[in-house]
C-alpha positions in Angstrom: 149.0 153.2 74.0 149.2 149.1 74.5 151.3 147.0 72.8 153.2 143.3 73.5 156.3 143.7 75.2 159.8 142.1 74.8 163.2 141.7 76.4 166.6 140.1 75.6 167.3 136.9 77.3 171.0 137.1 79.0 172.6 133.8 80.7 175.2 133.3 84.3 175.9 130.9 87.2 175.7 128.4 90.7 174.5 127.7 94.2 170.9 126.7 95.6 167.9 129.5 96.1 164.9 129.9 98.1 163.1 133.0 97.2 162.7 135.8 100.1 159.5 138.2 100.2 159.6 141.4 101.6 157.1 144.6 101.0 157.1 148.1 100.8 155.9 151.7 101.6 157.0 154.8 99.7 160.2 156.8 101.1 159.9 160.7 101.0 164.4 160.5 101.6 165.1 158.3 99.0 165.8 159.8 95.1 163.4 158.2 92.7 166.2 156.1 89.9 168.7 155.0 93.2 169.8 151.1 92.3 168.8 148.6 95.2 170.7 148.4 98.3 173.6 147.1 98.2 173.8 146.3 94.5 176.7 146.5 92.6 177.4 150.0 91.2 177.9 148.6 87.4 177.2 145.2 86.4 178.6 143.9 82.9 176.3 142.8 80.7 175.9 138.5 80.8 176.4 136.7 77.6 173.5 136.3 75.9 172.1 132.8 76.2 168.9 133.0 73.4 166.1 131.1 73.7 168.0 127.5 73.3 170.2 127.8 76.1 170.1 124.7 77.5 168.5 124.8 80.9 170.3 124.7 84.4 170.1 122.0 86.9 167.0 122.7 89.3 168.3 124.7 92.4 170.9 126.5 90.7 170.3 130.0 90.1 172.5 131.9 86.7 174.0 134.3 89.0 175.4 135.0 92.2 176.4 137.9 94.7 179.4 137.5 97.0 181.0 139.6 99.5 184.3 139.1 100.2 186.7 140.1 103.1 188.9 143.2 102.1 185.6 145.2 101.1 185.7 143.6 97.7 182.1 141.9 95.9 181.8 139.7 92.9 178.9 138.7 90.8 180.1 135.1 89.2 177.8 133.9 86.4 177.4 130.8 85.7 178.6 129.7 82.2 177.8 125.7 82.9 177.7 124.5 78.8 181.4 126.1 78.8 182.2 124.7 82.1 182.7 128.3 83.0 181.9 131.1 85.0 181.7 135.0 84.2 183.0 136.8 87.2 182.2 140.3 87.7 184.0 143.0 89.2 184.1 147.1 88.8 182.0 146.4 86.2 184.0 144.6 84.1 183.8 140.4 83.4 186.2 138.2 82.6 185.7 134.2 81.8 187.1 131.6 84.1 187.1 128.4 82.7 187.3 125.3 85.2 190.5 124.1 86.4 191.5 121.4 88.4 190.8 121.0 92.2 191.8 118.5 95.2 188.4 119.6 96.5 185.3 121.9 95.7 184.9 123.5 92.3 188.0 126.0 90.9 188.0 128.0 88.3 190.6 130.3 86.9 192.0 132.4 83.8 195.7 132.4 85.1 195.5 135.6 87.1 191.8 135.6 88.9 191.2 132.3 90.6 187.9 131.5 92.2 186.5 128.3 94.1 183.7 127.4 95.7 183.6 124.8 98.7 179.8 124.0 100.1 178.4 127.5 100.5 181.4 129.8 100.8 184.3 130.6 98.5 187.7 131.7 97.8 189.0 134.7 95.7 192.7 134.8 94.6 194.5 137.9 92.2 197.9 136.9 91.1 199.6 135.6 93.9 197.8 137.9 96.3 196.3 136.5 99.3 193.0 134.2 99.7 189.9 136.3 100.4 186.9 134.9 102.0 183.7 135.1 100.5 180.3 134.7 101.4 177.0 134.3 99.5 174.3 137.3 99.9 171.0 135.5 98.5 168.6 138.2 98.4 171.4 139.9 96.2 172.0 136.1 94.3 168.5 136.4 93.3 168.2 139.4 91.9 171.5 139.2 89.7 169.9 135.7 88.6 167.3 137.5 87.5 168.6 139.8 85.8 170.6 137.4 83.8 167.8 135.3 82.7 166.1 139.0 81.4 163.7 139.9 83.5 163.2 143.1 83.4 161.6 144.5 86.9 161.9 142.2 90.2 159.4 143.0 93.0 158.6 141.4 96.3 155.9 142.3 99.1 154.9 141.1 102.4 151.6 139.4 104.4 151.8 137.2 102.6 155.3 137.1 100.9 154.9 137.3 97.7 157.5 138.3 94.5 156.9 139.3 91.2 159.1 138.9 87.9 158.4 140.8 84.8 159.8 139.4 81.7 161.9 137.9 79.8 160.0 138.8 76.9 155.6 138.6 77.5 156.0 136.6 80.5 155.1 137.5 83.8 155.7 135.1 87.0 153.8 135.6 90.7 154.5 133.7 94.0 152.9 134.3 96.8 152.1 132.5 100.0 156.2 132.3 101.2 156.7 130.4 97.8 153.6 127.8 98.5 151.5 129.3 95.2 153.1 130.1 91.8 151.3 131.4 88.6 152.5 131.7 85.3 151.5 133.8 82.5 152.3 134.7 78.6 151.2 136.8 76.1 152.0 140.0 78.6 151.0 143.2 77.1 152.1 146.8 78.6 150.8 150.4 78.3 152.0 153.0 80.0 150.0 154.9 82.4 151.0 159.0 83.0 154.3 157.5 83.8 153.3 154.2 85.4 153.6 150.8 83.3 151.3 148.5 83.7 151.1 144.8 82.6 148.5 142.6 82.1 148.1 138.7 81.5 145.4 136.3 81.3 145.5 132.1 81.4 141.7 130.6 81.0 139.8 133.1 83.9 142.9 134.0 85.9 144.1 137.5 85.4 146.8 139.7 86.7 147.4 143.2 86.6 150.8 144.4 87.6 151.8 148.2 87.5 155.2 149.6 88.3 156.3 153.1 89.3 159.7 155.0 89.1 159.6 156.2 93.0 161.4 156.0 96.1 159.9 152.7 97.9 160.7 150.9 101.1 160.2 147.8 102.6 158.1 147.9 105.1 159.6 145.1 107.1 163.5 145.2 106.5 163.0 149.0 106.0 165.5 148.0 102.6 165.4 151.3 99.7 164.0 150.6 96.0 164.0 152.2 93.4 160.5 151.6 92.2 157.0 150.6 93.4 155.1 147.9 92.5 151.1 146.8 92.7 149.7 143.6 91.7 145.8 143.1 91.1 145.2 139.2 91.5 142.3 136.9 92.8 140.4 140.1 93.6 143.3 141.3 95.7 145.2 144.8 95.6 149.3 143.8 96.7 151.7 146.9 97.3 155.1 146.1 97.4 158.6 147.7 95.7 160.7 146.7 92.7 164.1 146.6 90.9 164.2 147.7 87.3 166.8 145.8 85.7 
């Protein structure tokens, strides 16, 4: 069975990105379906953004992870046209809007308060104490893309490469540590005995990308996935894992 695929297209949130590549070998301990490591356990919905969103600022990504002291992790999302930002927590969101700061950026909805200073930032309940929080990029990116609808993430190593699938028939490959980066429309999908497999074409360049529901782990940072990930491409075979999101 083939057809043309389609997802929605969410929106989020701030900060600057440099994509990290990492590959993968299957993991006989891990469950097939467990979420990333260290992804949240729930993550609300963004709002949707549709296809006339206006477009970020180059280097900012839609959304972002942080750890905080206290055990606690957010994912803000960046709401820029409504000087905004979406934070997530427990699975739940709740809009910040902007407020005003003697430095950094602060935003806050009378009982949450969150600012951001350089590359760290501050979380506040009520009139609880200030909690510390850092950035986790390789987490950043993949909340940014989900956000922006993608709809599986994968990444592989020697060379790096990474892998977006969606939003709607689009699929996006850079390879090379971020040097190389193809672009292509008009995906379709079939599904395979259980694997899915996408294919594009742009003028005599073709890619072939098939994902898996399996236990897969980096073989590198030794990091657990939740699903595999192969992409055919300039007459090379890449194995790597993936996020379905």
């Amino acid at each position: 069975m083939r057809y043309t695929f389609a997802v929605a297209v969410p929106a989020a949130l701030l900060v600057a990105g440099m994509l990290m590549a990492a590959g993968c070998q299957k993991s006989p301990d891990r469950q097939a379906g467990a979420p990333e490591s260290g992804a949240p356990t729930a993550t609300a919905p963004a709002p949707v953004a549709g296809e006339n969103a206006p477009a970020l600022p180059e280097g900012l990504l839609r959304a972002y992870f942080w750890e905080c002291d206290s055990g606690v992790s957010l994912v803000m999302q960046n709401l820029l046209e409504e000087e905004s930002i979406g934070l997530v927590m427990h699975g739940e969101m709740r809009k910040l809007p902007q407020v005003v700061a003697a430095s950094g950026v602060r935003y806050s909805d009378g009982d949450f308060t969150f600012w951001t200073k350089g590359e760290t930032a501050m979380f506040q309940r009520g009139s609880g104490p200030e909690i510390a929080c850092r950035e986790v990029r390789a987490k950043s990116l993949v909340e940014d893309a989900r956000a922006r609808g993608v709809l599986y993430r994968g990444r592989g190593n020697e060379p790096g490469w990474t892998v977006e699938v969606g939003p709607n028939d689009r699929l996006q490959f850079v390879t090379n540590f971020g040097e190389k980066k193809f672009e292509f429309a008009g995906a379709t999908v079939a599904n395979d005995d259980g694997t899915m497999v996408y294919a594009a074409q742009s003028g005599d360049d073709a890619i072939k990308v098939s994902v898996r529901q399996e236990a897969c782990l980096d073989d590198m940072s030794g990091e657990p996935f939740d699903h595999s990930m192969v992409v055919e491409h300039g007459g090379k075979a890449l194995r790597g894992c993936a996020v379905a999101l």
